[in-house]
C-alpha positions as CSV (number, residue, x, y, z in Angstrom):
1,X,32.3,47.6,9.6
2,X,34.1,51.0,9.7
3,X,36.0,50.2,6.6
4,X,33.7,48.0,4.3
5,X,30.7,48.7,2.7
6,X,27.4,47.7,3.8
7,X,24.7,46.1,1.6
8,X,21.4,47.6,1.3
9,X,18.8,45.7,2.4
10,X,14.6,45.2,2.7
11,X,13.4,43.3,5.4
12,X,9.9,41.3,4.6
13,X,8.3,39.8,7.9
14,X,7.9,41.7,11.7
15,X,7.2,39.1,13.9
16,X,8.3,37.7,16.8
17,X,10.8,35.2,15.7
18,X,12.8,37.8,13.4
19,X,12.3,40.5,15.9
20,X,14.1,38.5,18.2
21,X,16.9,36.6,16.2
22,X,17.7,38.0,12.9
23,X,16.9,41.8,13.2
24,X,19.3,42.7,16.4
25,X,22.2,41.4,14.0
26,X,21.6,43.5,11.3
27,X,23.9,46.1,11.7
28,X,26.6,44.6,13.2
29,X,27.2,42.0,10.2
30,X,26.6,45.2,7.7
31,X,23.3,44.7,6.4
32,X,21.8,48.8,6.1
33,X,17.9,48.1,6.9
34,X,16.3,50.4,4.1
35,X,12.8,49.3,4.3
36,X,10.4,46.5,6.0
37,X,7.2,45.2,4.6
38,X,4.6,43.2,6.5
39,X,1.1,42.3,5.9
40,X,0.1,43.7,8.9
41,X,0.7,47.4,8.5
42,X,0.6,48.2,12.2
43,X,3.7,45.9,12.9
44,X,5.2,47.2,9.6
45,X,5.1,50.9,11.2
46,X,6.3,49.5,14.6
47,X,9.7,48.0,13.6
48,X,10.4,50.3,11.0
49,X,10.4,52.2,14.3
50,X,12.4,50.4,16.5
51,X,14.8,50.2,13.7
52,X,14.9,54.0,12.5
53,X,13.9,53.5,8.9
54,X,11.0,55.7,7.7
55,X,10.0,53.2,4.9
56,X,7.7,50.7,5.5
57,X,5.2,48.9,3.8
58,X,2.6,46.1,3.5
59,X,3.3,45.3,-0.5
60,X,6.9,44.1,-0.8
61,X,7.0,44.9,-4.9
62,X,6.6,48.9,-4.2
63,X,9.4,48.3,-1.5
64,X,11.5,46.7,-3.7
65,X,10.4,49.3,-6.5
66,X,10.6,52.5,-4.7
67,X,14.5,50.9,-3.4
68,X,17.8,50.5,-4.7
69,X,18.3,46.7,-2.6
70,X,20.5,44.5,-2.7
71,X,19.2,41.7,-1.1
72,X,16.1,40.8,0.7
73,X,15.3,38.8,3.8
74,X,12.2,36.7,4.4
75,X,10.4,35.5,7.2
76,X,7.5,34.4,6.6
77,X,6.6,30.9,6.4
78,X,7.7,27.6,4.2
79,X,5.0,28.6,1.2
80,X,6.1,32.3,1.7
81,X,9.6,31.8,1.4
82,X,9.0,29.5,-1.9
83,X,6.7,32.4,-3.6
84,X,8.4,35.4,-2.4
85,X,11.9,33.9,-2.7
86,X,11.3,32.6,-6.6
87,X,10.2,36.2,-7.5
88,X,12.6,38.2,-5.9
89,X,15.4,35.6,-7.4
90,X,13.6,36.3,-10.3
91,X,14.2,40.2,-10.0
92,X,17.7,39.7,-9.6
93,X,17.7,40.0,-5.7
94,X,19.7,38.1,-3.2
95,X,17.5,36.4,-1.1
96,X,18.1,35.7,2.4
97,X,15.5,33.1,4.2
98,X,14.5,31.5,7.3
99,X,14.3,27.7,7.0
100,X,12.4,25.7,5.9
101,X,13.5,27.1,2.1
102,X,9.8,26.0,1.7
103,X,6.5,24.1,1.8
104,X,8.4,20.9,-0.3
105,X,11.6,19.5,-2.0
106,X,9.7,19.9,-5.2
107,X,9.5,23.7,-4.5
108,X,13.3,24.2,-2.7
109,X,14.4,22.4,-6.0
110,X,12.8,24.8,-8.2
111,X,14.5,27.8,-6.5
112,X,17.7,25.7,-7.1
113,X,16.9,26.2,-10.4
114,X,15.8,30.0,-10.3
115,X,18.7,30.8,-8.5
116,X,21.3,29.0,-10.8
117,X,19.7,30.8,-13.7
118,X,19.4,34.3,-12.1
119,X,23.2,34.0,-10.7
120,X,21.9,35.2,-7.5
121,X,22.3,33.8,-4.2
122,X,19.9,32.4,-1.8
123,X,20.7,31.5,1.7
124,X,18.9,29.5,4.3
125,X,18.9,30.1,7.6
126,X,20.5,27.5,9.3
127,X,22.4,29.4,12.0
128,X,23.3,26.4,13.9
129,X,26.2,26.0,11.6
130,X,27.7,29.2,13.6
131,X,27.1,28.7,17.0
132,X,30.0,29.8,19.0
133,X,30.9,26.2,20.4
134,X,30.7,25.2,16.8
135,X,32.8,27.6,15.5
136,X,35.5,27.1,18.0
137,X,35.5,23.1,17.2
138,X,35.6,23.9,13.8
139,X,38.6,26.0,14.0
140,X,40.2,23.6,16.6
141,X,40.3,21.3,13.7
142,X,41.7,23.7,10.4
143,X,44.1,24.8,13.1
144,X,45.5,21.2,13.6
145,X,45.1,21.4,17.2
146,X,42.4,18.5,16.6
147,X,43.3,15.8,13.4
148,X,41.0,15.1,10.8
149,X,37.7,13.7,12.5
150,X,37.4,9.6,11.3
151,X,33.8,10.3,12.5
152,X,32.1,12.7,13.1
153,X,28.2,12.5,15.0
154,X,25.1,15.5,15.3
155,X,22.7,14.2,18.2
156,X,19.6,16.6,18.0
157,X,16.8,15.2,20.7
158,X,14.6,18.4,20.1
159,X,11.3,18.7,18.1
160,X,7.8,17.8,18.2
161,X,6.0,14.8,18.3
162,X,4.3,15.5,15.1
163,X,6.7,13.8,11.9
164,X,6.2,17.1,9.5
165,X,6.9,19.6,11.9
166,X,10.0,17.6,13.3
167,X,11.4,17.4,9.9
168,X,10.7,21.0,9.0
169,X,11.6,23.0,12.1
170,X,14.5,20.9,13.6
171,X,15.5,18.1,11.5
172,X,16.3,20.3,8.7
173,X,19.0,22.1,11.0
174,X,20.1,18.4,12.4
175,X,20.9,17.5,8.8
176,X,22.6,20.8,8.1
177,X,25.1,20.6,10.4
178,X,26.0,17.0,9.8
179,X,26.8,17.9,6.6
180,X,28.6,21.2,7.4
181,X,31.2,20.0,9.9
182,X,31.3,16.5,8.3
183,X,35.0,16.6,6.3
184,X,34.2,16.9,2.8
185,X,30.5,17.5,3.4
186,X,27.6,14.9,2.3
187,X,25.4,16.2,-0.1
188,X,27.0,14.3,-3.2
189,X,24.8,11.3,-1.8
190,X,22.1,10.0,-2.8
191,X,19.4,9.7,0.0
192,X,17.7,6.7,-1.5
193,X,20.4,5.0,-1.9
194,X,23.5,6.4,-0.2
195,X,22.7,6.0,3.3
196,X,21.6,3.5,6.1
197,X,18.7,4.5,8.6
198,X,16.9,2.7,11.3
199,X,13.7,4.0,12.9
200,X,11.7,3.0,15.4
201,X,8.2,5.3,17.3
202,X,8.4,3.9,20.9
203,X,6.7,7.0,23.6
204,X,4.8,9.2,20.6
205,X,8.3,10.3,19.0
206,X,10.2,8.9,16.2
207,X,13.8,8.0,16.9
208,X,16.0,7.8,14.1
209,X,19.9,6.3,13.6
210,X,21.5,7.2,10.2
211,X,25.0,6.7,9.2
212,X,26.6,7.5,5.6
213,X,30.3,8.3,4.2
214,X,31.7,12.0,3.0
215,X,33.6,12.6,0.3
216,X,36.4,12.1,2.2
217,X,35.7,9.0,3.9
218,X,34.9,10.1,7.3
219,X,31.6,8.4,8.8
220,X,29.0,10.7,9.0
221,X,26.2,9.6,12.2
222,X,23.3,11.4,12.8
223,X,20.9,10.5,15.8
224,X,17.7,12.0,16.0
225,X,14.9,12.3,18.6
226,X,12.1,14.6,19.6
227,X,11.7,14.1,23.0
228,X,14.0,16.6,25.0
229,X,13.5,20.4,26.6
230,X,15.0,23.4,24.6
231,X,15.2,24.6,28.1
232,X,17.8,21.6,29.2
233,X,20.5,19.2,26.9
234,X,18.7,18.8,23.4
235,X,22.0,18.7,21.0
236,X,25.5,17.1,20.8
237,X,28.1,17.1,17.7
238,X,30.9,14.6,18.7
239,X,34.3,15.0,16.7
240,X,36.3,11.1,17.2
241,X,39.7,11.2,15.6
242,X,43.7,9.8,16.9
243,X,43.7,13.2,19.3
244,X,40.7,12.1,21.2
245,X,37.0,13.6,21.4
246,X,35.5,17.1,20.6
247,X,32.6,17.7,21.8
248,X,30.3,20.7,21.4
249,X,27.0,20.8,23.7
250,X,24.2,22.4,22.6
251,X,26.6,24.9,21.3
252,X,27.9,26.6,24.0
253,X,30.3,24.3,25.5
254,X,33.2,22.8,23.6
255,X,35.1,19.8,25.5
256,X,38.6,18.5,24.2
257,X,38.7,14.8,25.5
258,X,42.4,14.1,25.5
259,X,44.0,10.5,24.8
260,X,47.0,9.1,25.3
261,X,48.6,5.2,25.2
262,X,47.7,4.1,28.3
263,X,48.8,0.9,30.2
264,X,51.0,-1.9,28.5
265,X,50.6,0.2,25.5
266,X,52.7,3.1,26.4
267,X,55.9,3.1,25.4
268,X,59.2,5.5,26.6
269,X,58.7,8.8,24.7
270,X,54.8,8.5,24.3
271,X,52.4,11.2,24.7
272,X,51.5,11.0,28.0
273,X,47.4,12.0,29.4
274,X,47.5,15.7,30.9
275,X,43.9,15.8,31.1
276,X,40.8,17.4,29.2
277,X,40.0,20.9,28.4
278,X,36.5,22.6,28.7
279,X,35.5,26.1,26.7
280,X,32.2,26.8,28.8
281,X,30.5,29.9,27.0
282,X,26.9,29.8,29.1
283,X,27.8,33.2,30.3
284,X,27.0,35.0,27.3
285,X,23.9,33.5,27.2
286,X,23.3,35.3,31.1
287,X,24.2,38.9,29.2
288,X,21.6,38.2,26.6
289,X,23.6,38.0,23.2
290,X,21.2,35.0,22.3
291,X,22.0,36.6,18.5
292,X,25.8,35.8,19.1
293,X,25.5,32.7,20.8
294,X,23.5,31.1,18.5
295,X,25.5,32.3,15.2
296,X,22.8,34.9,13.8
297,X,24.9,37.5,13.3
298,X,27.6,35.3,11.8
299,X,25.1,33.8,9.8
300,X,24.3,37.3,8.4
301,X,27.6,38.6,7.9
302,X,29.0,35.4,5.9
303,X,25.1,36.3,3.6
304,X,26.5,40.1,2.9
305,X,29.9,38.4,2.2
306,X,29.0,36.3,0.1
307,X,26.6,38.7,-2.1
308,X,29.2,41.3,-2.2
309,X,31.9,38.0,-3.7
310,X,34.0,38.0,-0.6
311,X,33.5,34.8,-0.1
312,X,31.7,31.4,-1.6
313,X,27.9,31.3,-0.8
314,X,27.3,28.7,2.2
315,X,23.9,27.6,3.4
316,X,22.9,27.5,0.2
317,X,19.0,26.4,-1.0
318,X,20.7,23.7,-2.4
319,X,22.0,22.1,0.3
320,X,18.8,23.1,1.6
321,X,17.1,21.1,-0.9
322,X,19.6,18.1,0.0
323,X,18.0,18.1,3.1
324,X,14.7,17.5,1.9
325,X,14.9,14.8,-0.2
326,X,16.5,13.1,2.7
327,X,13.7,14.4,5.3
328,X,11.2,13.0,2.4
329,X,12.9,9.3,3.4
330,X,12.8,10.0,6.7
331,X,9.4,10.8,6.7
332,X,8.0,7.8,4.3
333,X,9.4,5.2,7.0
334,X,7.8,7.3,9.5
335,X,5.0,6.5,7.5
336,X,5.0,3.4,6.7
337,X,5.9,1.7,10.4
């Protein structure tokens, strides 16, 4: 960051979840922490401490009053991150949030709207998208050292048993991703008509199989259960094209499956099988750089890129809002088995 300039930024939320995964990151994707703001004045005080900034506060309008910003981040809650996020839109803010965008698509789709108008951006924090494993697939593939994935798969088998808060807290970053490493991305469907599903409840979880088409005819598959530990295997993003399989799991390990004719159908001057390749990246996870890992800090610094028009918004809230109306599907055949 030695030689670019940082954006100035307020921070409204101090609990755990930020304190563990978004505010560590800060200054390393060049987001200056000017001020935080919480309801709770005593943890206000506390990370403004932690974070040596003198300016905190419990009423975000005199933060962002008292502050030259130029953005702010929210964590608060769905509802908080619809209210707070609409107004600060609305005072020409960037506006960085954790997901859920917010309570309902109804909502997400009005800040859509707000955020078109106001020319600002709004990201959503779907950090998944920048997972290390992830991001080295990814690469693998603009790189041409993987071809063009015919299909691509996201199998996410963490969550709740309780349909709302599956879709909200994990399905939502399922969906993201399937649409984010799917070639030519998905959200030019229409989720009541422009994709299959299956669903079943079998064991108090719902199960869910849905398959749909990009823009660039690669089959998009996305597999969904609840039923798995955070703690053990809960996520899989299969890559399938004429070089083989790429796997990433739970996005720390990337596997290169190789093929090769084999049998009767190889021929003199084939390609011939020199076996697969594993990228194991578990031991950053054992030095504690869950931020890196996980993509938090990527996530960040592609949010001050993008507000300082380095590069084109991603995350956006409406792909967020995408999202939801396809959760809302999800969740009425939830509903009506």
């Amino acid at each position: 960051m030695a030689n670019e300039q940082k954006a100035r930024v307020g921070f409204i939320g101090c609990g755990r979840h930020s304190g563990l995964r978004l505010y560590p990151g800060l200054a390393e994707a060049g987001l200056e922490l000017i001020a935080v703001c919480d309801q709770d004045e005593q943890k206000a005080q506390q990370r403004a401490t932690q974070y040596s900034t003198p300016h905190f506060y419990t009423d975000w309008r005199a933060m962002c009053s008292e502050h030259q910003l130029d953005a702010v981040l929210v964590v608060t809650g769905p509802q908080g991150h619809y209210e707070l996020g609409k107004q600060l839109l609305e005072q020409g803010l960037h506006v960085f949030t954790e997901k859920p965008a917010s309570a309902t698509t109804a909502q997400a789709e009005e800040l859509v709207q707000v955020a078109q108008a106001t020319g600002r951006h709004m990201q959503i924090g779907f950090n998944y998208r920048y997972s290390m494993g992830v991001e080295r697939a990814m690469k693998m593939i603009e790189a041409g050292r993987f071809a063009t994935p015919a299909t691509v798969s996201v199998r996410w088998y963490l969550g709740e048993p309780d349909t709302r808060r599956f879709m909200q807290h994990y399905v939502c970053h399922a969906l993201d991703l399937l649409h984010y490493v799917t070639p030519g991305g998905l959200t030019h469907l229409d989720p009541e008509r422009e994709l299959h599903m299956e669903y079943h409840r079998q064991d108090n979880f719902d199960w869910y199989v849905l398959t749909m088409r990009s823009q660039q005819n690669s089959i998009a598959v996305l597999e969904l259960g609840a039923h798995m530990s955070g703690e053990g295997h809960h996520a899989r993003i299969d890559f399938m094209s004429g070089d083989g399989l790429l796997s990433v799991d739970d996005f720390t390990q990337v596997t290169h499956y190789e093929t090769a004719p084999w049998g009767d159908l190889r021929k003199e001057g084939s390609k011939t099988y020199d076996g697969d390749r594993v990228w194991r990246t578990e031991p950053l996870l054992m030095r504690g750089s869950i931020w890196h890992t996980y993509g938090y800090v990527n996530e960040l610094t592609r949010f001050r890129e993008a507000i300082q028009g380095l590069r084109t918004p991603e995350a956006t809230v409406a792909e967020a809002a995408w999202g939801m109306h396809v959760m809302d599907r999800l969740a009425k055949q939830a509903a009506r088995e």
